[in-house]
C-alpha positions as CSV (number, residue, x, y, z in Angstrom):
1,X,88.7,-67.5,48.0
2,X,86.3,-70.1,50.1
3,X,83.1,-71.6,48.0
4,X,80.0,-72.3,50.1
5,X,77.5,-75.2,49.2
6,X,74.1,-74.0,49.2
7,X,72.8,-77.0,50.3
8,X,75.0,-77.2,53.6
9,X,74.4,-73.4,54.1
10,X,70.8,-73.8,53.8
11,X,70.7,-76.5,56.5
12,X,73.1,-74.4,59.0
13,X,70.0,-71.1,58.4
14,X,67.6,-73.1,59.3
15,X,68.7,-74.4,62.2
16,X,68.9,-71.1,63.6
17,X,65.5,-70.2,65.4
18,X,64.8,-66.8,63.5
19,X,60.7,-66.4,64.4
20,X,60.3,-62.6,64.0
21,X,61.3,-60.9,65.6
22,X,64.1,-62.8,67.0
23,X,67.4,-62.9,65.1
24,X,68.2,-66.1,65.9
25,X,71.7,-66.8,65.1
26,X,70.8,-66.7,61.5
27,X,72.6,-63.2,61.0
28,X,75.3,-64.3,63.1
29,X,76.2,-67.1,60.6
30,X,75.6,-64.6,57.6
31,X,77.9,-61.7,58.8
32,X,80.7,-64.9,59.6
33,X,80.2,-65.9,56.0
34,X,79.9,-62.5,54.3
35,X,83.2,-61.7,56.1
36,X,84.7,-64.6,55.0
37,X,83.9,-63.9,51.5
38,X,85.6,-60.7,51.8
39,X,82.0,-58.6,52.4
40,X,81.9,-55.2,54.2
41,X,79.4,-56.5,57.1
42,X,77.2,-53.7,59.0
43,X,74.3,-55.2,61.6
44,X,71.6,-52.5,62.4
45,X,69.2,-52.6,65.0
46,X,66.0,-50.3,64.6
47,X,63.9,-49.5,66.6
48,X,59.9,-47.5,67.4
49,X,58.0,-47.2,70.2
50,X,55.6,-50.1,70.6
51,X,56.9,-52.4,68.6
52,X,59.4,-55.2,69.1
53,X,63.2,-54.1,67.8
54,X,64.8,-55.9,64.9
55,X,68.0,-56.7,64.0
56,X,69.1,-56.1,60.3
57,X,72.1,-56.9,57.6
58,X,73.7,-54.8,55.3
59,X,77.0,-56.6,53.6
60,X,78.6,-54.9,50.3
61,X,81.5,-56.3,48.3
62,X,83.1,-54.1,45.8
63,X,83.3,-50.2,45.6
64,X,82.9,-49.7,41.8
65,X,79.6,-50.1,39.3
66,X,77.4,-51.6,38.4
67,X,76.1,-51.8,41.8
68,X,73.7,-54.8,42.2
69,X,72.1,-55.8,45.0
70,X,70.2,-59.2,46.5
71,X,67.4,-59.0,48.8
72,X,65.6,-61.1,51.3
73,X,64.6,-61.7,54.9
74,X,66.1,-64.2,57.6
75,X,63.0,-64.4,59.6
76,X,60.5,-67.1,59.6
77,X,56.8,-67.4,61.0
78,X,55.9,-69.6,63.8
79,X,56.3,-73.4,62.7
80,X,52.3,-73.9,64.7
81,X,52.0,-77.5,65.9
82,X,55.5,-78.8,66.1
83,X,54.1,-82.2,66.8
84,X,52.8,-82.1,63.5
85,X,56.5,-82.0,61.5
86,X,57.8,-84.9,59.8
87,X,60.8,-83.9,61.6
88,X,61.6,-81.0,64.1
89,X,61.0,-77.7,62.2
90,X,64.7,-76.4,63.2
91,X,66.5,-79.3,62.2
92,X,67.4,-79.2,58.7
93,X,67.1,-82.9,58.0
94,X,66.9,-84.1,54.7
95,X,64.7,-86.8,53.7
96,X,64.1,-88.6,50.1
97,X,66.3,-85.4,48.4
98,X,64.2,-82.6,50.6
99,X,65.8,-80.1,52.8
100,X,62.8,-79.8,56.1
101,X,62.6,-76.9,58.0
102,X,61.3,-73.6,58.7
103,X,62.8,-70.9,56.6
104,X,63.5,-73.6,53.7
105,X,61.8,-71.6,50.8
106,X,60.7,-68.8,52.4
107,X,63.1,-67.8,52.3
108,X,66.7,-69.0,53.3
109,X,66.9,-71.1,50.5
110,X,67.3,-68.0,48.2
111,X,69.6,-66.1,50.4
112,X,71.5,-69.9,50.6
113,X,71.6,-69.8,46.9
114,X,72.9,-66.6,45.9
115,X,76.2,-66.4,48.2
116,X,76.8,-70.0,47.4
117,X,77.2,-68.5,43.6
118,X,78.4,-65.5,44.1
119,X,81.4,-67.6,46.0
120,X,81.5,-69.8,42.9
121,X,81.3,-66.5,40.9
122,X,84.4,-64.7,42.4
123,X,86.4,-68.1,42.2
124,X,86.1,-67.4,38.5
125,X,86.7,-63.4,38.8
126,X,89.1,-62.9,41.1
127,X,89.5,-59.1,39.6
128,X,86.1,-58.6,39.6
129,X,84.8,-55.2,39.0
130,X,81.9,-53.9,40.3
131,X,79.9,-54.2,43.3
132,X,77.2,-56.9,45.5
133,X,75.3,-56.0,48.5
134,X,73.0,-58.2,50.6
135,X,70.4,-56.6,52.7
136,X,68.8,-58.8,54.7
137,X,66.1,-58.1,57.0
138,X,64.6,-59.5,60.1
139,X,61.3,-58.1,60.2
140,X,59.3,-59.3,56.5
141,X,57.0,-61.9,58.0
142,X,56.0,-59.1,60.8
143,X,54.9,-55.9,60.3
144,X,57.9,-54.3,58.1
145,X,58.8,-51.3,59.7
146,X,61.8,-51.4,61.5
147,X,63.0,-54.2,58.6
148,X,63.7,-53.6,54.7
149,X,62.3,-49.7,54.8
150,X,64.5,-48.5,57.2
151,X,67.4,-50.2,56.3
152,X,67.1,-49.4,52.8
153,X,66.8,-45.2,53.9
154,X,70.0,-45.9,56.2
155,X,72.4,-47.3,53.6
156,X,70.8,-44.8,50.6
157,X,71.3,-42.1,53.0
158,X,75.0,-43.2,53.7
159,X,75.3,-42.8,49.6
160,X,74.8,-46.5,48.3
161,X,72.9,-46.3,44.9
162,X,71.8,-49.8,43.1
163,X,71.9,-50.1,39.7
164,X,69.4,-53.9,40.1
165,X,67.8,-56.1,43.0
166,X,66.6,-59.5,43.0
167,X,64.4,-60.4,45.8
168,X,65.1,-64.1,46.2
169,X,61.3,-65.2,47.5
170,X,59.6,-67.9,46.6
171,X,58.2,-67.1,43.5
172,X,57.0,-70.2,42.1
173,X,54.1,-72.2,41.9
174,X,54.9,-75.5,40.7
175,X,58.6,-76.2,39.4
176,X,61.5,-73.9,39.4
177,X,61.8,-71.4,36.4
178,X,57.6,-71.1,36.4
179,X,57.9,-67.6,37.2
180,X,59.4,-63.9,37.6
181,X,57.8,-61.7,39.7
182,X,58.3,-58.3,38.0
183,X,55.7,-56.4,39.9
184,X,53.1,-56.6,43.0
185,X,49.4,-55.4,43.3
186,X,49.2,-53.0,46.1
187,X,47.3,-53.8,49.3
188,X,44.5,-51.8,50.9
189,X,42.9,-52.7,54.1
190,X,39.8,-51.0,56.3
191,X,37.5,-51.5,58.8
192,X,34.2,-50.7,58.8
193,X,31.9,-50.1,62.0
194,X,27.9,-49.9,61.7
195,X,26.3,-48.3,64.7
196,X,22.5,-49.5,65.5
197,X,20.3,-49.6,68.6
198,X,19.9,-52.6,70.4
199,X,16.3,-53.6,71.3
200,X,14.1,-56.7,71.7
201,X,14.0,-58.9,68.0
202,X,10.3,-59.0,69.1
203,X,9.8,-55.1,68.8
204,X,12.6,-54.2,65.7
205,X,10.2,-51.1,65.5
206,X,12.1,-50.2,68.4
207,X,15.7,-51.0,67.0
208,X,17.6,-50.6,64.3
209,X,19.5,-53.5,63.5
210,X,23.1,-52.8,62.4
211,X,23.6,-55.6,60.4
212,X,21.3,-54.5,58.0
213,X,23.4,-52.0,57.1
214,X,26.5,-53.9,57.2
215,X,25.3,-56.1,55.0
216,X,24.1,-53.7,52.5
217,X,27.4,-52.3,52.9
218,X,29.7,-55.2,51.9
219,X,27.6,-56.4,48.9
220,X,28.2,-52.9,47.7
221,X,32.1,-52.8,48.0
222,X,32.4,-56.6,46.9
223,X,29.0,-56.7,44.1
224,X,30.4,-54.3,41.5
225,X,33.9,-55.3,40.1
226,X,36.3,-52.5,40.4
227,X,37.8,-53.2,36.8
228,X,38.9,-55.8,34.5
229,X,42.2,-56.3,35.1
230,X,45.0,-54.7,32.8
231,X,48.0,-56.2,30.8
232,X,50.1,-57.1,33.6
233,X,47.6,-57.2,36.4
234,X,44.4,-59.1,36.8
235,X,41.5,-57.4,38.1
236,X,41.1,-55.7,41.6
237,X,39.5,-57.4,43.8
238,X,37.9,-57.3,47.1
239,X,37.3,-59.6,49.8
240,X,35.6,-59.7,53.6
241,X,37.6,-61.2,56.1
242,X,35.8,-60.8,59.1
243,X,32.5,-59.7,60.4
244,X,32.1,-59.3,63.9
245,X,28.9,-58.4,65.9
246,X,29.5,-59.7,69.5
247,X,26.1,-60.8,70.1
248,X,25.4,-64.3,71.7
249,X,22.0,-63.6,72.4
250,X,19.4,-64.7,70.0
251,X,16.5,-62.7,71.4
252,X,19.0,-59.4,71.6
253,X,19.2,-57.2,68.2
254,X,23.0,-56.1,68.5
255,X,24.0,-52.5,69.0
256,X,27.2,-52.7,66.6
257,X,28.0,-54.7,63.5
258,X,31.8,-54.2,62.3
259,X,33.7,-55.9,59.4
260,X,36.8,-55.9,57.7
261,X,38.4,-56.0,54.1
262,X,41.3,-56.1,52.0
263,X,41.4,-54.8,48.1
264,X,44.4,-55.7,46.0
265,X,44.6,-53.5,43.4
266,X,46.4,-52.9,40.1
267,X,47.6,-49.6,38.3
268,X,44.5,-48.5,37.3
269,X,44.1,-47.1,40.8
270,X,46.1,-44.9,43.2
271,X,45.6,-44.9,46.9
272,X,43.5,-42.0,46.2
273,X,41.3,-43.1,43.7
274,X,40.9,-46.4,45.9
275,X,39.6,-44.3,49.1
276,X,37.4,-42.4,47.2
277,X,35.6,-45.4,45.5
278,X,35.2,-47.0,48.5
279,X,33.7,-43.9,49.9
280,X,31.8,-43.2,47.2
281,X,30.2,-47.4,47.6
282,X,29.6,-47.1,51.3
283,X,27.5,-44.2,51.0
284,X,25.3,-45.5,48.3
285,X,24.7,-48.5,50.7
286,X,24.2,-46.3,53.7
287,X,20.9,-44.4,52.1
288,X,19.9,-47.7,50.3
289,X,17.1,-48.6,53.0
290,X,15.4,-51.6,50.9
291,X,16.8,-53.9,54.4
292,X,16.3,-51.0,56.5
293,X,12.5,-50.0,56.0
294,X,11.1,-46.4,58.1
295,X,15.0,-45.8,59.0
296,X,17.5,-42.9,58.7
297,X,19.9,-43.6,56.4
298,X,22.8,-46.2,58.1
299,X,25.3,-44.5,60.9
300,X,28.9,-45.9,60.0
301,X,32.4,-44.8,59.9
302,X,35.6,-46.6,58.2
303,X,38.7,-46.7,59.7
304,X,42.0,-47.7,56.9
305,X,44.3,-50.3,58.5
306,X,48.3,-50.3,58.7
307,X,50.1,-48.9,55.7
308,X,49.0,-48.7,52.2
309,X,50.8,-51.2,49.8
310,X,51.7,-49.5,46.9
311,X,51.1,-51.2,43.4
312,X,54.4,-51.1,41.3
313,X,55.4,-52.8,37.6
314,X,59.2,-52.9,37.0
315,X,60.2,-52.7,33.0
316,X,63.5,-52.7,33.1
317,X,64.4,-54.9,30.1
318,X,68.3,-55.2,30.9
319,X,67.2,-57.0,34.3
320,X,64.6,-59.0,33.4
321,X,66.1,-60.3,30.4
322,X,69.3,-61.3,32.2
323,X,67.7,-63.1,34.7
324,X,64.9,-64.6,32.2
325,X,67.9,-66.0,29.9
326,X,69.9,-67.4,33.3
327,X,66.7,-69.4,34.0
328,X,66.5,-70.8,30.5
329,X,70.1,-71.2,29.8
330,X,70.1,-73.7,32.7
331,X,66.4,-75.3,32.6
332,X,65.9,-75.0,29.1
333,X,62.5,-73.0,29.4
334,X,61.4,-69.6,29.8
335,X,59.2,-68.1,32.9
336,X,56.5,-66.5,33.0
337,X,56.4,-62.5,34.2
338,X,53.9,-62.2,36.7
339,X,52.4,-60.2,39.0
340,X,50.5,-62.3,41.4
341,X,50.2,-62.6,44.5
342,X,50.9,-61.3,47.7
343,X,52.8,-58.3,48.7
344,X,56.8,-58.0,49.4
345,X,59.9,-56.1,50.6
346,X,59.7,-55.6,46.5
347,X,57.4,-52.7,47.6
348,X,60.0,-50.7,48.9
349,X,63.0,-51.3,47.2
350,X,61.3,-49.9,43.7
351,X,61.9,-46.6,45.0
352,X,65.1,-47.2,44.5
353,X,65.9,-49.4,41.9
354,X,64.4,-51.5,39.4
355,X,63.7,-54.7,41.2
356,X,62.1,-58.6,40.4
357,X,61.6,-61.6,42.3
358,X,62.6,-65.0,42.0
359,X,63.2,-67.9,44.6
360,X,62.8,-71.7,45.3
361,X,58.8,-73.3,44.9
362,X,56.1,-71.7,47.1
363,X,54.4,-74.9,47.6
364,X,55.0,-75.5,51.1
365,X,55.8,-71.6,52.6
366,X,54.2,-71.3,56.0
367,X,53.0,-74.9,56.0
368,X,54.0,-77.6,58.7
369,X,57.0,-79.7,56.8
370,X,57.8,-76.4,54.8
371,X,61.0,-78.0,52.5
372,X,62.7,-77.5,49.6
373,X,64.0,-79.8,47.2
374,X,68.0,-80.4,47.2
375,X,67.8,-80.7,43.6
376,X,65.8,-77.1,43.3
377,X,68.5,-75.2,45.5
378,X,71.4,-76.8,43.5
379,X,69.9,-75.6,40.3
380,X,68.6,-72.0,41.7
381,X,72.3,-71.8,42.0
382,X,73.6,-72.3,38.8
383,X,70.8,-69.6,38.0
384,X,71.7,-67.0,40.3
385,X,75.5,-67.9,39.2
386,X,74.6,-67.4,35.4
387,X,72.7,-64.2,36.2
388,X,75.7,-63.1,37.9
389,X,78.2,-63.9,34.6
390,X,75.6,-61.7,32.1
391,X,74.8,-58.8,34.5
392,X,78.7,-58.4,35.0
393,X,79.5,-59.0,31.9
């Protein structure tokens, strides 16, 4: 049975050019890998009209239980101003013990990791019984859809069922074995559009100046907190991130004020509850006319943006406890559960089985000279390899 070195497969990912969508050799090299390791090896390409297509991995080894399974995404975002790198984002040099590149934590590395100890793994366990998938997608730094969602329908549908998943992102903030990510806030975003009349700023007697309104509107939805956080979440929170009016005219009061926001919210709230709160804000602004003097109440409408991110909290003890006492039995410290952050392909594999997240150090994810340390990817390793000896156990 071959071993892999993490390291070595770490450099050879990044040096394939995966900037979603593009699959850039980097499931080629997993499927030749998976296969050698004995893996089942399926490549799926979906596909919806107006978007880009994307190519997806699906490898299994084993046809008995526990099934478990390890999650994660090939592609990278743009490297932006390759002039800027230390050295060429694609190149997987290493410099003073760091692997550079794009992909390096987030999040090659992890995938890197985990085969290179479940090779070590079945070295030990040659009769090993039970079962591993991958599922690897190509589409987590776009827009998810044709990625991790669809891929997990297509295998559940062909009758895989997962007993566990590890997502191997990048999960923490300073040193390695800071933190599990046992669950995500969900993620709401809208758009907001304030109709006026344009007129003369001389003669606002015979305008109405939309961002009046608008800005009535967003001290409403961001004035009030929505709660105090819970347990396991902190509070919900709201921010603004972008106003746009159009106007480059000084003397000119605009027609139309827009703006947009995103909540991240924690189980307190539902999708539901969310809408209706922010409905309920934005109309108490709209008939609040202390900007808006001799004026109807404020014309607007709200449109909600792309899919609604679910919040979720995974409390399976079995899991987290296995992966919590890998981490300590090989740095000598136990992480911290968490739940913050951004949002995941976590989101969509909790409707199917209990799932956490851990990874390589988030420090440099996106950045130019993204890297991970040599030393970080050695030990994530051991740690995946110890979580594979208790889970199997």
């Amino acid at each position: 049975m071959p071993k892999y070195d993490a390291v070595s497969l770490l450099q050879d990912l990044i040096r394939c050019p995966s900037v979603t969508p593009a699959e850039g050799g980097a499931l080629e090299l997993l499927e030749t890998v998976l296969s050698d390791l004995g893996f089942t090896v399926e490549r799926i390409t979906f596909s919806e009209d107006g978007l880009d297509d994307v190519e997806n991995l699906y490898a299994r080894y084993g046809n008995s239980s526990p099934h478990f399974m390890f999650a994660g995404h090939t592609d990278v975002v743009p490297v932006g101003d390759e002039a800027s790198w230390t050295k060429p984002p694609f190149s997987g040099d290493i410099i003073d013990g760091e692997i550079y590149g794009r992909g390096a934590v987030d999040m090659k590395g992890g995938i890197a990791c985990f085969i290179a100890a479940f090779s070590i793994y079945l070295n030990e366990n040659p009769d090993f019984d039970g079962s591993v998938s991958l599922l690897i997608t190509g589409d987590e730094e776009g827009v998810a859809i044709n990625g991790t969602d669809k891929l997990l329908k297509y295998a559940h549908d062909k009758g895989e069922v997962w007993d566990a998943c590890i997502v191997g992102e990048p999960t923490n903030p300073e040193q390695l074995g800071d933190m599990i990510k046992i669950g995500r806030r969900g993620s709401l975003s809208a758009r907001v559009t304030v109709d006026g009349i344009q007129g003369h700023v001389a003669y606002p007697h015979l305008a109405d100046n939309p961002i009046r309104g608008a800005t009535m509107m967003m001290a409403a939805l961001m004035g009030t907190p929505f709660d105090e956080g819970t347990n396991d979440f902190p509070p919900t929170n709201l921010e603004v991130t972008t106003v746009d009016v159009g106007n480059k005219a000084n003397n000119v009061i605009a027609q139309q004020a827009a703006f947009q926001f995103n909540i991240r919210f924690n189980n307190l709230w539902t999708e539901d509850s969310l809408r209706k709160e922010v409905a309920k804000r934005l109309d108490a602004a709209a008939h609040d006319l202390s900007l808006r003097k001799d004026k109807a109440a404020t014309n607007y409408r709200i449109e909600f943006l792309n899919r609604v991110s679910p919040v979720f909290l995974t409390k399976d003890d079995r899991l987290t406890k296995a992966l919590s006492n890998a981490i300590a039995a090989v740095l000598g410290a136990k992480p911290q559960s968490s739940t913050t952050g951004g949002t995941s392909d976590a989101r969509f594999i909790k409707d199917y089985c209990p799932v956490v997240e851990f990874g390589l150090v988030g420090q440099t994810m996106h950045m130019v000279d993204e890297r991970a340390r040599v030393a970080d990817v050695e030990k994530l390793t051991e740690i995946y390899h110890e979580f594979l000896k208790s889970w199997f156990s």
